[in-house]
PAZAPA-4460 file (N, C-alpha, C; in steps of 0.05 Angstrom, whole numbers, plus 32768, in hexadecimal, padded with zeros to 4 digits):
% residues 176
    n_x    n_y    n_z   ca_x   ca_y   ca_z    c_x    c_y    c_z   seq   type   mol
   8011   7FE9   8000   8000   8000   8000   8012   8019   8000     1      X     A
   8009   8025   7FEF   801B   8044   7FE6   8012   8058   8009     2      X     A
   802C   8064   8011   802B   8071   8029   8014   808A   801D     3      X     A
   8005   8094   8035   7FF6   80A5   8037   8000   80C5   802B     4      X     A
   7FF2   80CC   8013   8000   80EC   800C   8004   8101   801B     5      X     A
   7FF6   8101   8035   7FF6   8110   8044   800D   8110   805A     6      X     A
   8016   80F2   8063   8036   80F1   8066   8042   80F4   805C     7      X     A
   8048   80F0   804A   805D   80FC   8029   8064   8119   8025     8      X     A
   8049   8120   8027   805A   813D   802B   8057   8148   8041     9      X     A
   8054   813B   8052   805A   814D   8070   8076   8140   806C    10      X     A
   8087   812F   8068   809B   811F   806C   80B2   813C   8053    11      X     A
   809F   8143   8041   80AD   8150   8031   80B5   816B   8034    12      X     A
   80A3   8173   8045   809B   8191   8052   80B1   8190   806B    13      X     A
   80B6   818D   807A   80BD   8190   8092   80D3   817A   8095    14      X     A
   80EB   8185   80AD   8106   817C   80B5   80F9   816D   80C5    15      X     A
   810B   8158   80D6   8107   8146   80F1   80F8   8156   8107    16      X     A
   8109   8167   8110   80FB   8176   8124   80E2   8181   8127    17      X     A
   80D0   8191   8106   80B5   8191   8104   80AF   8173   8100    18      X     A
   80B1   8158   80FD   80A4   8149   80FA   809F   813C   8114    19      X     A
   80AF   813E   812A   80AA   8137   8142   809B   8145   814F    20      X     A
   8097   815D   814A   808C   8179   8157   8074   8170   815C    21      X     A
   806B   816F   816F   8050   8166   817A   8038   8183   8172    22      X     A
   8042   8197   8175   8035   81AC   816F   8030   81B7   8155    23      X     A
   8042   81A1   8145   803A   81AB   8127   8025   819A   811E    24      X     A
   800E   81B0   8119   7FF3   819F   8113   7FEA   819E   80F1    25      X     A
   8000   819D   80E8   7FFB   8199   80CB   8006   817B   80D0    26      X     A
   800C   816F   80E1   8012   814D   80E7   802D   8148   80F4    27      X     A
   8031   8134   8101   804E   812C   810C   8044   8108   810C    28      X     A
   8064   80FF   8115   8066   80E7   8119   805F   80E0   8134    29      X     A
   8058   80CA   8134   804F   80B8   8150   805E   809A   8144    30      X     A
   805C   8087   8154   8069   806A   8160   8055   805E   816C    31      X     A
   8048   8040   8162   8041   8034   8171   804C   8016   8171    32      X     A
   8049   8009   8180   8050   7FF0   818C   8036   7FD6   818D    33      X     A
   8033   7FC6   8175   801B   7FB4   816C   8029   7F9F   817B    34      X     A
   801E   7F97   8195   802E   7F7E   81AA   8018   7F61   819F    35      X     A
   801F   7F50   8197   8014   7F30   8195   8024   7F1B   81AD    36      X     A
   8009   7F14   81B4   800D   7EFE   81CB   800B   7EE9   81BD    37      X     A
   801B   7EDA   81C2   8023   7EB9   81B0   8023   7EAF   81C6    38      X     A
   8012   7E8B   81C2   800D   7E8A   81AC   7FE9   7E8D   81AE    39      X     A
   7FE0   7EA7   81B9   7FC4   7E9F   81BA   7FBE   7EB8   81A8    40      X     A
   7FD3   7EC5   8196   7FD1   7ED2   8185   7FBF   7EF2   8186    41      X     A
   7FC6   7EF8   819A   7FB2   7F15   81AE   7FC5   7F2D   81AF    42      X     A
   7FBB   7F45   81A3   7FBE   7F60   8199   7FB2   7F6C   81B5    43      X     A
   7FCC   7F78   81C0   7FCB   7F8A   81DE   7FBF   7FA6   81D1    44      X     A
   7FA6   7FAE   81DB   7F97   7FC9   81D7   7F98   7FD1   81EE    45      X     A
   7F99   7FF5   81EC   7F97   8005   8209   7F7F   8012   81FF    46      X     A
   7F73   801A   8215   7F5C   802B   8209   7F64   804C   8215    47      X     A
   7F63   8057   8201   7F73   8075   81FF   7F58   8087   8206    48      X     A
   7F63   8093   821B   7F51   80A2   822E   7F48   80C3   8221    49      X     A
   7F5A   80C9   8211   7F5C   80DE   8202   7F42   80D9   81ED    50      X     A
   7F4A   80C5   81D8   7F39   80C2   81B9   7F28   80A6   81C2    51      X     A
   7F27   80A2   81DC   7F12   8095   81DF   7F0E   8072   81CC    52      X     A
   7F24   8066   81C0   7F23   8058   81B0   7F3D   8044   81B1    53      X     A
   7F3E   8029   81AA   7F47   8016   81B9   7F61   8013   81A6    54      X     A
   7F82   801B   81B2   7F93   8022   81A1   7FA9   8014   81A9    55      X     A
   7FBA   800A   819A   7FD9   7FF9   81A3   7FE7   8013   81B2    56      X     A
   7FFA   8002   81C0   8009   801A   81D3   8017   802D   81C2    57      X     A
   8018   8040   81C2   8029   8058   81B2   802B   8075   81BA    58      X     A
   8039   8084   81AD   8035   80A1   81B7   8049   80AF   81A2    59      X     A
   8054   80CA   81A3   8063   80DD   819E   8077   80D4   818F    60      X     A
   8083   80D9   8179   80A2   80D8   8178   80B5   80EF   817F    61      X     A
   80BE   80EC   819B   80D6   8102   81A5   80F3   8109   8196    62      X     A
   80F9   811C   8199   810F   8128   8196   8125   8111   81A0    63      X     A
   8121   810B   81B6   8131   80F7   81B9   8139   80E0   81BB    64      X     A
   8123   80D3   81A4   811D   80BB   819D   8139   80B1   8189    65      X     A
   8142   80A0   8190   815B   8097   816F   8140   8096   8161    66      X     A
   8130   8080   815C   8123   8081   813F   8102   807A   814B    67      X     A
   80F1   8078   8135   80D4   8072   813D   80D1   8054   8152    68      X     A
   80DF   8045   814E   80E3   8024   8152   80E4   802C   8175    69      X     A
   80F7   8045   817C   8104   8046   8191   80F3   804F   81A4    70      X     A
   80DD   8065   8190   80CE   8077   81A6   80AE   8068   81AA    71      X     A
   80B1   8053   8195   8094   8038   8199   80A5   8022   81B7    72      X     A
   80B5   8020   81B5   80C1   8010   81D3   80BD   8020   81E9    73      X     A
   80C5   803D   81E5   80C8   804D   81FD   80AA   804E   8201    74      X     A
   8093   804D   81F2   8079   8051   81F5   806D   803B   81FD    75      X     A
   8072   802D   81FA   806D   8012   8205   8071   800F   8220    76      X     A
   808C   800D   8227   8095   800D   8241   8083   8020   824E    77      X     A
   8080   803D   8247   8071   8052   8255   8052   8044   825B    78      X     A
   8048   8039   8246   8025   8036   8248   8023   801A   8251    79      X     A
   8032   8009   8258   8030   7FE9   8261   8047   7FE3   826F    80      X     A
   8059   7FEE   8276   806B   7FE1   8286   8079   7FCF   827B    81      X     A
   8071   7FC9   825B   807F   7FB2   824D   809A   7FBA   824B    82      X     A
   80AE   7FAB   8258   80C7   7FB3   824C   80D9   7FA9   8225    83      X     A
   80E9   7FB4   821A   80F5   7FAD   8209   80FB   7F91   820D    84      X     A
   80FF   7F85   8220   8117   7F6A   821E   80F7   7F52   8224    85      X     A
   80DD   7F61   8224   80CC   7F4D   8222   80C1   7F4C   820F    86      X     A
   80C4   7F52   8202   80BF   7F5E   81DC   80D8   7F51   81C7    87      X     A
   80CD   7F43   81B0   80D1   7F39   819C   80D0   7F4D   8182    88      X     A
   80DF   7F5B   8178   80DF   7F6F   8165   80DF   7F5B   814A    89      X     A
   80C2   7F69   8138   80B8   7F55   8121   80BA   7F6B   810C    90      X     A
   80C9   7F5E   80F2   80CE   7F6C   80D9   80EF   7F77   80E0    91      X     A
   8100   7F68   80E5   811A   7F72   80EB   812C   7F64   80CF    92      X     A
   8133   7F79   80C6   8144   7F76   80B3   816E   7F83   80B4    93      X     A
   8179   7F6E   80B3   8191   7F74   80C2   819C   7F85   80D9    94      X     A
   8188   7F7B   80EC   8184   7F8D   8104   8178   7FA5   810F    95      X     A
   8170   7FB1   80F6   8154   7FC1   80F5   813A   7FBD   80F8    96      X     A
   812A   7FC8   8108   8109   7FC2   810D   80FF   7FD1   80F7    97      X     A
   80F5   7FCD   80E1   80E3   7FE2   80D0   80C1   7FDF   80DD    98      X     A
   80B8   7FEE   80D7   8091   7FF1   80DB   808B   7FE3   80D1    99      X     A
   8075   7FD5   80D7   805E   7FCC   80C7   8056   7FD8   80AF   100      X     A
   8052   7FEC   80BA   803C   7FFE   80A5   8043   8015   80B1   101      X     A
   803B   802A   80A0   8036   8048   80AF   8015   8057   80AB   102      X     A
   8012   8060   80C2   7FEF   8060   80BF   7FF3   807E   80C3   103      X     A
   7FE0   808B   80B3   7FD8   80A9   80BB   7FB6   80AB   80BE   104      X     A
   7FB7   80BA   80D1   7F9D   80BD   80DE   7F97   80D9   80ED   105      X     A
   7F84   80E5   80E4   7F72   80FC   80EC   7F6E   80FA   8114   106      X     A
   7F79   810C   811D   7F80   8112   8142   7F68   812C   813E   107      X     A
   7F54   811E   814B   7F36   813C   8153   7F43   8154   816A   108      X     A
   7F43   816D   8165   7F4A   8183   816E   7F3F   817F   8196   109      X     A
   7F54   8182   81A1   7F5D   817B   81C0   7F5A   8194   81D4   110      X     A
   7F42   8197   81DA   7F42   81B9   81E6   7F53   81B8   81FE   111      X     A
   7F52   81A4   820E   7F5C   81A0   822A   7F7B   819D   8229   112      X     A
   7F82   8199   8209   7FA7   819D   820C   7FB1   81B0   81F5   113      X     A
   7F97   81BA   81E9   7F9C   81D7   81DA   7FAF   81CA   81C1   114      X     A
   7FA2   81B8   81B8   7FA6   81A7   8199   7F92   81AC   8187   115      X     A
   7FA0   81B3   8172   7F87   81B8   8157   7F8E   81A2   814E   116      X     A
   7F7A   8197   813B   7F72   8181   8129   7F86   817E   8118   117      X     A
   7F96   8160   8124   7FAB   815D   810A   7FAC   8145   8103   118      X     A
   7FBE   8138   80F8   7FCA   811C   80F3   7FE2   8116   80FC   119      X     A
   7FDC   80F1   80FA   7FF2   80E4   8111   7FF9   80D9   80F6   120      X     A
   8013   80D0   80F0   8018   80C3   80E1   802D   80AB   80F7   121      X     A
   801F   8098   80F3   8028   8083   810D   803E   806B   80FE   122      X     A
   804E   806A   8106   8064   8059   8106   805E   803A   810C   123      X     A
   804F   8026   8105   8046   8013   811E   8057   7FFA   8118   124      X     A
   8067   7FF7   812B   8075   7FDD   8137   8069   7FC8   813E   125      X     A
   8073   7FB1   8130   806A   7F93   8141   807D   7F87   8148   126      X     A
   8076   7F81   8169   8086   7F70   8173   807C   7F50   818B   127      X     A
   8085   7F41   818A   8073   7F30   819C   807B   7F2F   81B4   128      X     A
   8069   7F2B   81C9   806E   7F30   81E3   8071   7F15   81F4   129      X     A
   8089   7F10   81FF   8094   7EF7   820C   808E   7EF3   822B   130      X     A
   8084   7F0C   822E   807A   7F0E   824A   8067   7F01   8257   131      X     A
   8065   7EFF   8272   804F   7EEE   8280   8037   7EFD   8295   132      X     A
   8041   7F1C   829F   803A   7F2B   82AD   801E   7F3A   82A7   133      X     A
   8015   7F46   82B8   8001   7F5C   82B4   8006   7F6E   82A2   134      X     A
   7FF9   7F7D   8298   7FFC   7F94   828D   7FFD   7FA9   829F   135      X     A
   800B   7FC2   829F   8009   7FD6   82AD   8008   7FF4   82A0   136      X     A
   7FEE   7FF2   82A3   7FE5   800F   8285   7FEA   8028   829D   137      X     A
   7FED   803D   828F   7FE8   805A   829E   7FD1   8066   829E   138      X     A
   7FC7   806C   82B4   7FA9   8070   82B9   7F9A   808E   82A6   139      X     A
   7FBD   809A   82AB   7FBD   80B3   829D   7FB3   80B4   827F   140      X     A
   7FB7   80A0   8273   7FBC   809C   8254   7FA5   808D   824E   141      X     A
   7FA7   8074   825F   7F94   805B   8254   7F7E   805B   826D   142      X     A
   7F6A   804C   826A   7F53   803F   8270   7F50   8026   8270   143      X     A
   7F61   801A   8278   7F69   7FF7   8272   7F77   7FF1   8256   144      X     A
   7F71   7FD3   825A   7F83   7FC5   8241   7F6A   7FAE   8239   145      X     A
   7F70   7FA0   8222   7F6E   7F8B   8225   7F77   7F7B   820A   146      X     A
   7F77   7F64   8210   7F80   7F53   81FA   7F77   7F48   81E5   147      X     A
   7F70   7F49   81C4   7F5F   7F45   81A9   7F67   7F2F   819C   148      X     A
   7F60   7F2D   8193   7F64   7F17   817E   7F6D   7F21   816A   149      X     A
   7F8A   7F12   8160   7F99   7F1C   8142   7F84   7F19   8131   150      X     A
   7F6D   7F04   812F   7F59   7F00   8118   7F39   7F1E   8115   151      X     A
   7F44   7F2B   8135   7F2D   7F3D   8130   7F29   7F53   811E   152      X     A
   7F19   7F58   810C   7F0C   7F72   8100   7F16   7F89   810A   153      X     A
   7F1B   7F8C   8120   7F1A   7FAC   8125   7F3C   7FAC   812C   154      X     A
   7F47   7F99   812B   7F67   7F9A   8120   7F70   7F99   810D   155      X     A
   7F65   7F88   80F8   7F65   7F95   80DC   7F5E   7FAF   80D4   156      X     A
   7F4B   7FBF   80DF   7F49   7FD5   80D9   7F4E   7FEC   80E3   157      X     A
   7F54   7FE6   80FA   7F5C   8003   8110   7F74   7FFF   8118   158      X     A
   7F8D   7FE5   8114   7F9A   7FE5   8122   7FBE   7FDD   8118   159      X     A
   7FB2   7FC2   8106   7FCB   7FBF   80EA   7FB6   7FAF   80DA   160      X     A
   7FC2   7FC0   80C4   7FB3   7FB9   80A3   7FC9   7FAC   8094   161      X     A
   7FD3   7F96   809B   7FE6   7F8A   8091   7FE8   7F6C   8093   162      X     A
   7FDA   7F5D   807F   7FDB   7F45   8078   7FEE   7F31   8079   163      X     A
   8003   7F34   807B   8014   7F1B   8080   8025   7F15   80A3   164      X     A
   8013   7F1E   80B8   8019   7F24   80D4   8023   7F09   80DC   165      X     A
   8018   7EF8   80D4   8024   7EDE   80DE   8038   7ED9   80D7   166      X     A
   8049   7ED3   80BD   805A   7ED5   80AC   8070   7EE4   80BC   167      X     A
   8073   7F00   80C4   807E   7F0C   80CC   8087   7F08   80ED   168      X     A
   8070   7EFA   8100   806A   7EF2   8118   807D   7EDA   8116   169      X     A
   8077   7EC4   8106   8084   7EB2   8109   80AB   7EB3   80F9   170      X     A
   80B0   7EBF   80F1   80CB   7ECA   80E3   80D3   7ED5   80FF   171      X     A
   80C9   7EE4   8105   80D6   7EEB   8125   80E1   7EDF   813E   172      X     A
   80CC   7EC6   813F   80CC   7EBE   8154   80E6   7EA6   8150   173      X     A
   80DF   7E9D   8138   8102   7E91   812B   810F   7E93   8127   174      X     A
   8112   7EAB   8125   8134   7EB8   8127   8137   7EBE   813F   175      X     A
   8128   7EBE   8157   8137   7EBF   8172   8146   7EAF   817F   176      X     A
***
């Protein structure tokens, strides 16, 4: 799938620093983190207290992020307590994590943090989660969690739109 025109040229328009810019509302980058529980094959959702709607862990790409890959871990860790070393990084190509996909999506104007209406153009990472523990969401951010099914509808469409997840799931888990 051809990337979204509207990342293209925000990508074309603007240096690193406006693309991280949280305040630039002609769009910035965000990072998220698509976690699969193997082998009962379950997509960790937070429910985002902000947009009210059931979202993989993610957030901001900072200034002082090395790359998108880095600031979807750091967001992770922040919204679940999941650490890196319980995480399986999926689509690694000579030691690089690339995205899944990159999603852009319309952010509704935020009176209570003085945000106009922009776009996220989201970075989203898959990785599988080797862990055994609770989740530990931030009350600040999220509204609980809970666990989906890789086969459900509303992860195909709200969450990764990308057909060969198994393929990629299982390539991972064999090269560890």
């Amino acid at each position: 799938m051809p990337p979204d025109p509207r990342f293209t040229d925000l990508v074309e328009r603007y240096d690193e620093p406006e693309l991280c810019n949280r305040r630039n509302f002609a769009g910035h980058l965000t990072a998220s983190g698509v976690i699969v529980r193997l082998p009962q094959r379950e997509v960790l959702l937070l429910r985002h207290r902000a947009l009210g709607k059931w979202l993989a862990p993610g957030g901001h790409v900072e200034a002082g992020d090395a790359s998108p890959a880095d600031a979807a871990l750091r967001e992770i860790a922040e919204e679940t307590g999941i650490a890196a070393d319980e995480l399986i990084p999926v689509n690694v190509v000579d030691g690089v994590q690339y995205c899944a996909e990159v999603s852009s999506h319309h952010i509704p104007r935020n009176e209570a943090r003085g945000e106009d209406e922009h776009m996220h153009h989201d970075f989203r990472f898959l990785f599988v989660y080797t862990g055994n523990r609770p989740v530990m969401t931030d009350a600040r951010e999220s509204a609980g969690y809970r666990w989906v099914s890789l086969d459900d509808d509303y992860i195909h469409s709200e969450i990764l739109g990308i057909g060969n997840v198994d393929a990629l799931l299982a390539s991972a888990v064999a090269g560890r």
